[in-house]
C-alpha positions as YAML, in Angstrom:
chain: A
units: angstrom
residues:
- id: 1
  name: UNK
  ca: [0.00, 0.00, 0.00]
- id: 2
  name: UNK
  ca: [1.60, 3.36, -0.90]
- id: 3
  name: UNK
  ca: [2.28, 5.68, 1.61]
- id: 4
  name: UNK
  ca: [0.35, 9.37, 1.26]
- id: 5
  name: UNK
  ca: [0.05, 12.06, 3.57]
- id: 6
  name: UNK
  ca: [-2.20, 15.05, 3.45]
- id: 7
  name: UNK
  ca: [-1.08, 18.65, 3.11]
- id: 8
  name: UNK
  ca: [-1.42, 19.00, 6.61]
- id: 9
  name: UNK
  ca: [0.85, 16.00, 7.69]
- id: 10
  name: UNK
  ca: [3.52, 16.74, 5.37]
- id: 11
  name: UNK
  ca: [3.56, 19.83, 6.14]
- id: 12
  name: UNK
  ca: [4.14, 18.53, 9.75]
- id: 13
  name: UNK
  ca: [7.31, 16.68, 8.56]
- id: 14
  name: UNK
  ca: [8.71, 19.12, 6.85]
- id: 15
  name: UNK
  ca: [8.75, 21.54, 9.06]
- id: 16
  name: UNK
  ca: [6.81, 24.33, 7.42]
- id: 17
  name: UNK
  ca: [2.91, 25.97, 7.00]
- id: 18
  name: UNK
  ca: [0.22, 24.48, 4.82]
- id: 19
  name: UNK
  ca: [0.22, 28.35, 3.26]
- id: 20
  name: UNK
  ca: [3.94, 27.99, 2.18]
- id: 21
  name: UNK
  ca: [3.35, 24.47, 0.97]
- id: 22
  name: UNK
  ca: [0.73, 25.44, -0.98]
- id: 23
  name: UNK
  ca: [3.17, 28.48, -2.56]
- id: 24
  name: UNK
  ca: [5.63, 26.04, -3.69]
- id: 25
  name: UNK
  ca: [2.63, 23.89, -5.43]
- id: 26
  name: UNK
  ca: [1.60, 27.44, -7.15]
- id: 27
  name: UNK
  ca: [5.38, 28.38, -8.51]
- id: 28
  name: UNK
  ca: [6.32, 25.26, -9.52]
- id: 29
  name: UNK
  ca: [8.34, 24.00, -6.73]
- id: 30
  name: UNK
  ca: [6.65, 20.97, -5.75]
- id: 31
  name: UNK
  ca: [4.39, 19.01, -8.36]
- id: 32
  name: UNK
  ca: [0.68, 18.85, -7.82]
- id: 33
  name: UNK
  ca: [-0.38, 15.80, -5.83]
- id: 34
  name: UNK
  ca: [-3.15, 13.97, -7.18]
- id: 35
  name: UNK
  ca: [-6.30, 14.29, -5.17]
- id: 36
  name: UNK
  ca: [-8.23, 11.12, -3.09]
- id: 37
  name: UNK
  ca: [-11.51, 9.70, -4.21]
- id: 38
  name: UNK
  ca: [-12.76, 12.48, -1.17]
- id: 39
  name: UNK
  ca: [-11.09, 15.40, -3.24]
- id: 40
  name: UNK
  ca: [-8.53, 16.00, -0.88]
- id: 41
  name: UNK
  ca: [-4.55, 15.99, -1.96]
- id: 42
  name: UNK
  ca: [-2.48, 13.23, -1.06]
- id: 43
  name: UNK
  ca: [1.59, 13.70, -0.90]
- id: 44
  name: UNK
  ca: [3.54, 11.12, -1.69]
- id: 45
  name: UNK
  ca: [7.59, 10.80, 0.32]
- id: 46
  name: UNK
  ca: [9.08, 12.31, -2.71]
- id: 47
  name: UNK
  ca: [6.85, 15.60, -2.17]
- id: 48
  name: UNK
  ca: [8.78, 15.41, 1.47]
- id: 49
  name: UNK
  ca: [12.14, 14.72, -0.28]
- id: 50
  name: UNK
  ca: [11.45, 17.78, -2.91]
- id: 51
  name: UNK
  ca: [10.64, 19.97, 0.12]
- id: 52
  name: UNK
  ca: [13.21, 18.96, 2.41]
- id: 53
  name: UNK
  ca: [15.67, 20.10, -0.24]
- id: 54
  name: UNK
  ca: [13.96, 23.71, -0.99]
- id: 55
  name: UNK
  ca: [14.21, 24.12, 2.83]
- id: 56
  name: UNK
  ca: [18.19, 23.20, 2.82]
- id: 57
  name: UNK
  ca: [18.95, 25.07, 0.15]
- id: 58
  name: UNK
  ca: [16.59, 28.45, 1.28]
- id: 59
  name: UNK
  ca: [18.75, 28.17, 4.43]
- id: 60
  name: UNK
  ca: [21.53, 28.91, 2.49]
- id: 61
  name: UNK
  ca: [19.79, 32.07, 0.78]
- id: 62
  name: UNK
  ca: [19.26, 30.18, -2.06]
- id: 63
  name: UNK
  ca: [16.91, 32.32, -4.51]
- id: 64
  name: UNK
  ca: [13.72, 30.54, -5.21]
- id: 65
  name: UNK
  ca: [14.23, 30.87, -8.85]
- id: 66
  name: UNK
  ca: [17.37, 29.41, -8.81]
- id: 67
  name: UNK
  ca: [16.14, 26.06, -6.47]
- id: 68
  name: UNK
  ca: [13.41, 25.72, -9.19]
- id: 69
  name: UNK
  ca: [15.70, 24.00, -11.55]
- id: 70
  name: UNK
  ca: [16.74, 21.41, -8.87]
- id: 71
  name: UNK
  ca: [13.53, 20.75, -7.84]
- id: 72
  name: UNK
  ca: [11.41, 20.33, -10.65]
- id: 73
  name: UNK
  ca: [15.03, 17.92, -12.22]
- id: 74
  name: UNK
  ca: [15.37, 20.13, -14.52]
- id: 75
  name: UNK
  ca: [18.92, 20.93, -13.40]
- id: 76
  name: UNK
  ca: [21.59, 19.15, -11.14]
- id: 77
  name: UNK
  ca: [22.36, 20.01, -7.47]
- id: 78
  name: UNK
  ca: [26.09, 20.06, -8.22]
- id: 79
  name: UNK
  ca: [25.54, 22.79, -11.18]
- id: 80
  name: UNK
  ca: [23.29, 25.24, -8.68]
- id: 81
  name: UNK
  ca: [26.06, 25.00, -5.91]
- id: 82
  name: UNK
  ca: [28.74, 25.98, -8.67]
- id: 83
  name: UNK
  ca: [26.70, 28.94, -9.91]
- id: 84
  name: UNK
  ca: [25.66, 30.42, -6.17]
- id: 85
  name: UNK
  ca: [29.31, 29.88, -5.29]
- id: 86
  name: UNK
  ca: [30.60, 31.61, -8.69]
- id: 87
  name: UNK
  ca: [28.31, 34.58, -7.82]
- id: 88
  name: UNK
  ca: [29.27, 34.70, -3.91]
- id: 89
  name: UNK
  ca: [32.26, 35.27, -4.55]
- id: 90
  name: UNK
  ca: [31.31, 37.92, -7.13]
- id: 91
  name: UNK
  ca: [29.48, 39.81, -4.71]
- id: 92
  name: UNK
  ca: [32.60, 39.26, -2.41]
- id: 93
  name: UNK
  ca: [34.57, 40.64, -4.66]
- id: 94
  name: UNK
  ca: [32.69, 43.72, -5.15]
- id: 95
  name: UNK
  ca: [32.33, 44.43, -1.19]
- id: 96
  name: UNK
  ca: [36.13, 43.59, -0.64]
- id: 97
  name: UNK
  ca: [36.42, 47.03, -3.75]
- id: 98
  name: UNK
  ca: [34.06, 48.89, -1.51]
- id: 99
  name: UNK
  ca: [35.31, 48.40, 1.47]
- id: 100
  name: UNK
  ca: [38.89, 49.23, 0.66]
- id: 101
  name: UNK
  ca: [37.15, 52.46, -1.61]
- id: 102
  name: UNK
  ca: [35.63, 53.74, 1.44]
- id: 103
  name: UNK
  ca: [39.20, 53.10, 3.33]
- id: 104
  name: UNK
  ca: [41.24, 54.83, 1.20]
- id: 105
  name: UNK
  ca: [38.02, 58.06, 1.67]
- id: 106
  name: UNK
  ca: [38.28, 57.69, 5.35]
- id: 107
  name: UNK
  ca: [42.27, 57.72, 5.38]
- id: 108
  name: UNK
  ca: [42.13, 61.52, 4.33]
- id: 109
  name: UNK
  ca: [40.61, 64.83, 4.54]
- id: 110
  name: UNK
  ca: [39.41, 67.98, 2.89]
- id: 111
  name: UNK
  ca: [40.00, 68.59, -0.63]
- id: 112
  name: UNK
  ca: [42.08, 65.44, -1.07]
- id: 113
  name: UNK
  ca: [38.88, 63.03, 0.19]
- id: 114
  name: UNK
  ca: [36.64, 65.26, -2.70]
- id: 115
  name: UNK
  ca: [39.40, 64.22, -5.27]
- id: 116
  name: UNK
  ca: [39.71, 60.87, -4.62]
- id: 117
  name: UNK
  ca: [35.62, 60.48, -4.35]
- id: 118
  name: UNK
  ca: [35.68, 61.86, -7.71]
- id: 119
  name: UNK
  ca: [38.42, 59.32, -9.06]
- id: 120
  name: UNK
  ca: [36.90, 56.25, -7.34]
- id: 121
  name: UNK
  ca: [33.23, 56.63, -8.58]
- id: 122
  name: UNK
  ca: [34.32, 56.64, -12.17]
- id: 123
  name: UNK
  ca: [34.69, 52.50, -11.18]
- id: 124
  name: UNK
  ca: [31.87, 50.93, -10.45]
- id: 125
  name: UNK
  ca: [31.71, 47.91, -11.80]
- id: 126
  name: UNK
  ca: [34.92, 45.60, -11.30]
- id: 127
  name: UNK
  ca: [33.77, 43.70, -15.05]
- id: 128
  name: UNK
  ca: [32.83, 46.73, -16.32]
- id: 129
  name: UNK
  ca: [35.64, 48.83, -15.33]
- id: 130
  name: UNK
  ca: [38.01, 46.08, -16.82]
- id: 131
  name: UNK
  ca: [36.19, 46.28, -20.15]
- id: 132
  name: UNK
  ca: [36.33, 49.75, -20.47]
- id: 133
  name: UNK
  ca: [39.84, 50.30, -19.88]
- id: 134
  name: UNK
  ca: [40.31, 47.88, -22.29]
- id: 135
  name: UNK
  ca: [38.42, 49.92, -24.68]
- id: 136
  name: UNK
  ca: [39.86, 52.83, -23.31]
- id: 137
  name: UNK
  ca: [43.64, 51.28, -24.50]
- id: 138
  name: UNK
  ca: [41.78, 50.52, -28.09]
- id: 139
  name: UNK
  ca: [41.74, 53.92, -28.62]
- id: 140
  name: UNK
  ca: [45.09, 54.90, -27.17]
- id: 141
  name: UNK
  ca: [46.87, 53.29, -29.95]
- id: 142
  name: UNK
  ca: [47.14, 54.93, -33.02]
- id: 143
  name: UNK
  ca: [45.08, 52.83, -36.14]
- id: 144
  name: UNK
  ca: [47.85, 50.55, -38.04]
- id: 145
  name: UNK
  ca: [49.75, 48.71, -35.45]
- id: 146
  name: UNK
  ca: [50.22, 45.12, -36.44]
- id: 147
  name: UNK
  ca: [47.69, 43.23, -33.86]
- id: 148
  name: UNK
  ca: [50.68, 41.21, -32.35]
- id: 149
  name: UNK
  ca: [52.41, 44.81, -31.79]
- id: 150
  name: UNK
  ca: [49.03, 46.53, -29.97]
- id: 151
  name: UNK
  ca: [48.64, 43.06, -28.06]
- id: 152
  name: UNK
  ca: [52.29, 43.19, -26.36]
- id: 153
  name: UNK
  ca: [51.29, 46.51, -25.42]
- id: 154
  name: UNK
  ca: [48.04, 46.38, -23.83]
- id: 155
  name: UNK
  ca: [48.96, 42.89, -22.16]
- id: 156
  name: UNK
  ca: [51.15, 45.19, -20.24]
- id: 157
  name: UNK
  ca: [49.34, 48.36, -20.25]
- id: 158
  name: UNK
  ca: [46.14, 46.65, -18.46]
- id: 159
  name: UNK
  ca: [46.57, 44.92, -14.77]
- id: 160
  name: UNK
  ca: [43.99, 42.60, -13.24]
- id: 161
  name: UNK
  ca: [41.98, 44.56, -10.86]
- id: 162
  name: UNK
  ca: [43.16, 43.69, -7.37]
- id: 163
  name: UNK
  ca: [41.68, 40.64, -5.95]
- id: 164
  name: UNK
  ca: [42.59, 41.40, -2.49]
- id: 165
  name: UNK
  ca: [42.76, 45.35, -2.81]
- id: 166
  name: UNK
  ca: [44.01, 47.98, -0.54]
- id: 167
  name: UNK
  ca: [43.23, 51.38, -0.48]
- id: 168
  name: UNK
  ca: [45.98, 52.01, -2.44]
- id: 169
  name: UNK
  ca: [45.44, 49.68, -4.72]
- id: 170
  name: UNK
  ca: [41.84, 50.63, -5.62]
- id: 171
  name: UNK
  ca: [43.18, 54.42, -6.12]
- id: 172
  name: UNK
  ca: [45.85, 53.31, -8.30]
- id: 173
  name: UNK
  ca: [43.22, 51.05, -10.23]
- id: 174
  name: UNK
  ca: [40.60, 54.31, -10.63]
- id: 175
  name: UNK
  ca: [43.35, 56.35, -11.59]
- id: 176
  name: UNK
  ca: [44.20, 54.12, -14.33]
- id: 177
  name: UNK
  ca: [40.87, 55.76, -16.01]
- id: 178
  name: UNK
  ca: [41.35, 59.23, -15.27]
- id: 179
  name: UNK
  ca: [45.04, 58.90, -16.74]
- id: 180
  name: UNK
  ca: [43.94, 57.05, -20.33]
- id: 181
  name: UNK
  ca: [41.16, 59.85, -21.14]
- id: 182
  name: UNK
  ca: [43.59, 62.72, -20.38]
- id: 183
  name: UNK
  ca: [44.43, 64.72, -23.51]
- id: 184
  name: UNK
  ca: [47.74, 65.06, -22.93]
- id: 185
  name: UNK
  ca: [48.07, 61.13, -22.37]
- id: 186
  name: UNK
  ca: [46.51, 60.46, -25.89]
- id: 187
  name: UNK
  ca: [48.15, 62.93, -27.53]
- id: 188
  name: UNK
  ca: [51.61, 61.44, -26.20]
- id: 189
  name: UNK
  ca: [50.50, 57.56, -27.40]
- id: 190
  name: UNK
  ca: [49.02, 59.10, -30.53]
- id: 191
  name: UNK
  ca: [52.13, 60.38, -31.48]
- id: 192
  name: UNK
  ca: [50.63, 62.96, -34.09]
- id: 193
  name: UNK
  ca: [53.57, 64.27, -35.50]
- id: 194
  name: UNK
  ca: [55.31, 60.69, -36.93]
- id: 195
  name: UNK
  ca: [54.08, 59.20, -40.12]
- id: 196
  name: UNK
  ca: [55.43, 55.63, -40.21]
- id: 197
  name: UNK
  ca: [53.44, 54.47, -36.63]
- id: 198
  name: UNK
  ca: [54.09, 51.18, -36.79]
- id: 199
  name: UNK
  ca: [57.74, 51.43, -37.21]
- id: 200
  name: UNK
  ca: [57.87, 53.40, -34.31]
- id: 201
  name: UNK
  ca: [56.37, 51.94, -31.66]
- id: 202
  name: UNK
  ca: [58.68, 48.86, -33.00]
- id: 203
  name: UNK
  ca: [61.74, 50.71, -32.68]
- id: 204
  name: UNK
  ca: [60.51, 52.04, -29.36]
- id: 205
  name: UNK
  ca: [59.70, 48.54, -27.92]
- id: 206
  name: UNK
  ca: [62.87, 47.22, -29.21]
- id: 207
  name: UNK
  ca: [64.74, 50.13, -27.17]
- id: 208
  name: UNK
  ca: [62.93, 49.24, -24.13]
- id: 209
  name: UNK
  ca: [63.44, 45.56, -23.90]
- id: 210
  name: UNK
  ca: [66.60, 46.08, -24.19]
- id: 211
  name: UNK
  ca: [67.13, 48.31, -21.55]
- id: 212
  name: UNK
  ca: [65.04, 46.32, -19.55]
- id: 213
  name: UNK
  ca: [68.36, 44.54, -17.37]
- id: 214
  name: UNK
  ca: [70.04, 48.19, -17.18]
- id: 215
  name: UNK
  ca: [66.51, 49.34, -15.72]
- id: 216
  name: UNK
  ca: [65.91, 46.36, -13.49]
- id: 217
  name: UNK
  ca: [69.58, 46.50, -11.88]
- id: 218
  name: UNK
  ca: [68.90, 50.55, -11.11]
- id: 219
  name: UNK
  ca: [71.45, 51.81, -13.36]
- id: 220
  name: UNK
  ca: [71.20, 55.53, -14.53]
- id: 221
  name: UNK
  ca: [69.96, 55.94, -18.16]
- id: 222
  name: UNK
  ca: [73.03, 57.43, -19.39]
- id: 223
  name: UNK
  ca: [75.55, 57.05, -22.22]
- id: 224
  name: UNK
  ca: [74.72, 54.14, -23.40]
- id: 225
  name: UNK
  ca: [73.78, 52.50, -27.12]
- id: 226
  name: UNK
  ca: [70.18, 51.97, -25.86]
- id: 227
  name: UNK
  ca: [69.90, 55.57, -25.51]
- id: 228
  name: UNK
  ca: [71.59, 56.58, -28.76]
- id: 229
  name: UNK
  ca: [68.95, 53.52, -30.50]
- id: 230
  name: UNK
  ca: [66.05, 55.23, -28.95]
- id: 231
  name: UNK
  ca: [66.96, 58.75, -30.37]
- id: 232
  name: UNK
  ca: [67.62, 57.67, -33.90]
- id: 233
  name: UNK
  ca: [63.98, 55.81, -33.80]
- id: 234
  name: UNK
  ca: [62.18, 58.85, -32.71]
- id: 235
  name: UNK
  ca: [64.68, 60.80, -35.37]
- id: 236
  name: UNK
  ca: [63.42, 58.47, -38.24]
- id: 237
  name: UNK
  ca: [60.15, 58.21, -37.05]
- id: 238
  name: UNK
  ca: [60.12, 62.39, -37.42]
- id: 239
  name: UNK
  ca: [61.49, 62.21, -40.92]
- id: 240
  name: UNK
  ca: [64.66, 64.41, -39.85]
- id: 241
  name: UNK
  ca: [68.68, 63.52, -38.60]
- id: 242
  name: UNK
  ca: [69.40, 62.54, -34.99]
- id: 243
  name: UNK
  ca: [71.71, 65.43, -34.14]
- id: 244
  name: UNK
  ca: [72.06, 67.26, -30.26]
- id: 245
  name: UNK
  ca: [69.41, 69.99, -31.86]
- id: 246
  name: UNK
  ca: [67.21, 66.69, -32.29]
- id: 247
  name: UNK
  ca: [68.30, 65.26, -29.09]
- id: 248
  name: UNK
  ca: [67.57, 68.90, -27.26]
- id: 249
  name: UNK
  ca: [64.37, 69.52, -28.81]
- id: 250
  name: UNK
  ca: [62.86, 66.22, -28.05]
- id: 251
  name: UNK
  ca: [64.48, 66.84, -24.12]
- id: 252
  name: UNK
  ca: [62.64, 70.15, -24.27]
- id: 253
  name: UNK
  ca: [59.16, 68.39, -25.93]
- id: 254
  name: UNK
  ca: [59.39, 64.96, -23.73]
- id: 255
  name: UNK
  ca: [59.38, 67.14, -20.38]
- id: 256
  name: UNK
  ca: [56.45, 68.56, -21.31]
- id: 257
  name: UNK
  ca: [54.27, 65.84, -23.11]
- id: 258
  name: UNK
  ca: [55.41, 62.59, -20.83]
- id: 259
  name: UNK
  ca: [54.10, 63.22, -17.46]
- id: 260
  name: UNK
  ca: [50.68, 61.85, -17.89]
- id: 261
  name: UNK
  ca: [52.31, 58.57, -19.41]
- id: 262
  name: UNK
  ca: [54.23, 58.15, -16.45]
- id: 263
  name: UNK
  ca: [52.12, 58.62, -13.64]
- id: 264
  name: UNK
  ca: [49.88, 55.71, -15.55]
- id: 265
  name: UNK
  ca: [52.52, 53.34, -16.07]
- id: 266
  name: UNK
  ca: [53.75, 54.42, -12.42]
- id: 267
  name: UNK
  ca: [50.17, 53.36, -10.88]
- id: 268
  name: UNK
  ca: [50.19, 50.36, -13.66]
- id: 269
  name: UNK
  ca: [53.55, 49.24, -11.71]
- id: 270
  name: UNK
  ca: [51.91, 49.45, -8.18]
- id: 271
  name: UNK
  ca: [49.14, 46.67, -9.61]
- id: 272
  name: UNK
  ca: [51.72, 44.10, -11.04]
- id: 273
  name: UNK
  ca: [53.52, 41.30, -9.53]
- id: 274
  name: UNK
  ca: [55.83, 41.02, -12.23]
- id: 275
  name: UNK
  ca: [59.25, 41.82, -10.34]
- id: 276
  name: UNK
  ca: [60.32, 42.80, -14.26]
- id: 277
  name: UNK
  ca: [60.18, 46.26, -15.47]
- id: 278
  name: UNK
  ca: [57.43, 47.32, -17.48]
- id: 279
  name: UNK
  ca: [57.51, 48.89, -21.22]
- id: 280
  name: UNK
  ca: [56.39, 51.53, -19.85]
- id: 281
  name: UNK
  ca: [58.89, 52.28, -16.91]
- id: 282
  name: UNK
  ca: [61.82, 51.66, -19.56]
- id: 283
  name: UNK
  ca: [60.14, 53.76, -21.71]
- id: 284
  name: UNK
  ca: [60.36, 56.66, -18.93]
- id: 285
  name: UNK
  ca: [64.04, 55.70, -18.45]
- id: 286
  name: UNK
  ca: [64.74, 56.30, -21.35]
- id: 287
  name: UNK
  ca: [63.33, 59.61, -21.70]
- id: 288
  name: UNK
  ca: [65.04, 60.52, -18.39]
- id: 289
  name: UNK
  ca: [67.76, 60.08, -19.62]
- id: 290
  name: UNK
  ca: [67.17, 61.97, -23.03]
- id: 291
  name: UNK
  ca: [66.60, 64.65, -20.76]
- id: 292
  name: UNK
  ca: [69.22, 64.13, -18.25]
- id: 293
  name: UNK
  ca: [71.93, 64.40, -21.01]
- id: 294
  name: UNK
  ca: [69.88, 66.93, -23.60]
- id: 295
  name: UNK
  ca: [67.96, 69.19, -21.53]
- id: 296
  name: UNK
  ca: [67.99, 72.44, -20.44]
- id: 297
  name: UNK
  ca: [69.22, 71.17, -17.03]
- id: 298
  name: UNK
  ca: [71.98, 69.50, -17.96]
- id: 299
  name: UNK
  ca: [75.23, 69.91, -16.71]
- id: 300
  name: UNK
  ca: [77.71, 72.13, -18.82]
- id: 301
  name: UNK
  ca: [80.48, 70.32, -20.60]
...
């Protein structure tokens, strides 16, 4: 003889009202039961089973439209737990940003707080913010670059948001996105004035890989053949003869134009891991020393 129960007795075993029995009958969550020769509906142990699940899993804060799936067999247990534990940790994620957000508001005062409020609301979204300094770096580049050349650049140029972030880190990560829409930082990457691109930011990457040991080991950018290559790219790339005049003027234009690029590559540093230097750092050493040794400030001979 099969076992049955009526709505009142199972809801007796499973711990929960007739009324919220009779909810998860409406929304799907439990089939109908069939009804006795009296009209009354009779619950079979599975309906207990099906309900002693929804229970578990609404312990857990489980949304009811999520347990749906589950319950009705539509879906396996082992997928729902993946997908609540994917976005947990989403959501984790996103109060760890806050949290350290409202740190690095609470760690100042005055006008300083009302500058970094405006920096760190520009990121709201981790995702988001990730895609749209990705964009951002789309645009940054000047049309032409052969794809592998653009993606050895922005595989540097954009860090992983932190996944563990301090207030400094979240600054660093917001600033990112003030830096890449300033005019002065485009027109520096866009390199206006140069009519062979592509050759250039070769040249220029060649330069700085090859400083990269010099850079790493602290050494002073100066008098040295990676210094001389880098001026006779930027000469070529300009269409004119690396001479001092060439040297002085792009001392006196660098000093001017390169500040934006290094405070991003500078915050772009304080994100990485990688104990290597960065194009862009050896890129700055470089121009240091362009404008150590051809500058206005340099030291007379």
């Amino acid at each position: 003889m099969d076992v049955t129960w009526s709505i009142g007795e199972l809801a007796a075993r499973a711990g929960l009202s007739v009324k919220a029995i009779r909810y998860y009958t409406d929304i799907g969550l439990l089939p109908t039961a069939p009804r006795s020769a009296g009209g009354h509906r009779r619950y079979r142990p599975e309906a207990l089973e099906h309900l002693t699940l929804v229970r578990q899993l609404r312990a857990l804060d489980v949304p009811i439209a999520a347990i749906a799936g589950v319950a009705t067999g539509e879906g396996g247990l082992g997928d729902l737990v993946a997908e609540q534990l994917a976005g947990t940790r989403s959501r984790l994620a996103e109060l760890r940003w806050r949290e350290a957000a409202l740190q690095a508001l609470d760690d100042c005062s005055g006008p300083e707080r009302l500058r970094r409020l405006r920096v760190l609301a520009g990121v709201r979204s981790l995702p988001q913010a990730a895609a749209d300094l990705a964009r951002a770096w789309q645009r940054v580049l000047p049309a032409g670059l052969p794809p592998r050349l653009a993606d050895d650049i922005t595989a540097q140029a954009l860090p992983e948001p932190p996944r563990d972030p301090t207030p400094d880190a979240v600054l660093a990560y917001a600033e990112l996105h003030v830096l890449v829409a300033d005019p002065a930082f485009l027109d520096y990457c866009a390199a206006s004035p140069v009519r062979d691109k592509a050759s250039m930011y070769a040249a220029l990457m060649d330069a700085s890989i090859a400083v990269a040991p010099a850079v790493a080991a602290g050494h002073a950018p100066h008098g040295c053949e990676a210094l001389d290559a880098f001026c006779r790219a930027c000469a070529r790339a300009r269409d004119t003869e690396d001479s001092p005049a060439f040297r002085a003027f792009m001392a006196a234009d660098m000093r001017v134009t390169v500040p934006p690029f290094r405070r991003y590559w500078q915050r772009r540093d304080t994100l990485s891991t990688d104990p290597r230097p960065s194009l862009g750092r050896t890129h700055c050493w470089l121009v240091e020393g362009v404008i150590a040794e051809y500058g206005e400030d340099r030291p007379a001979c």
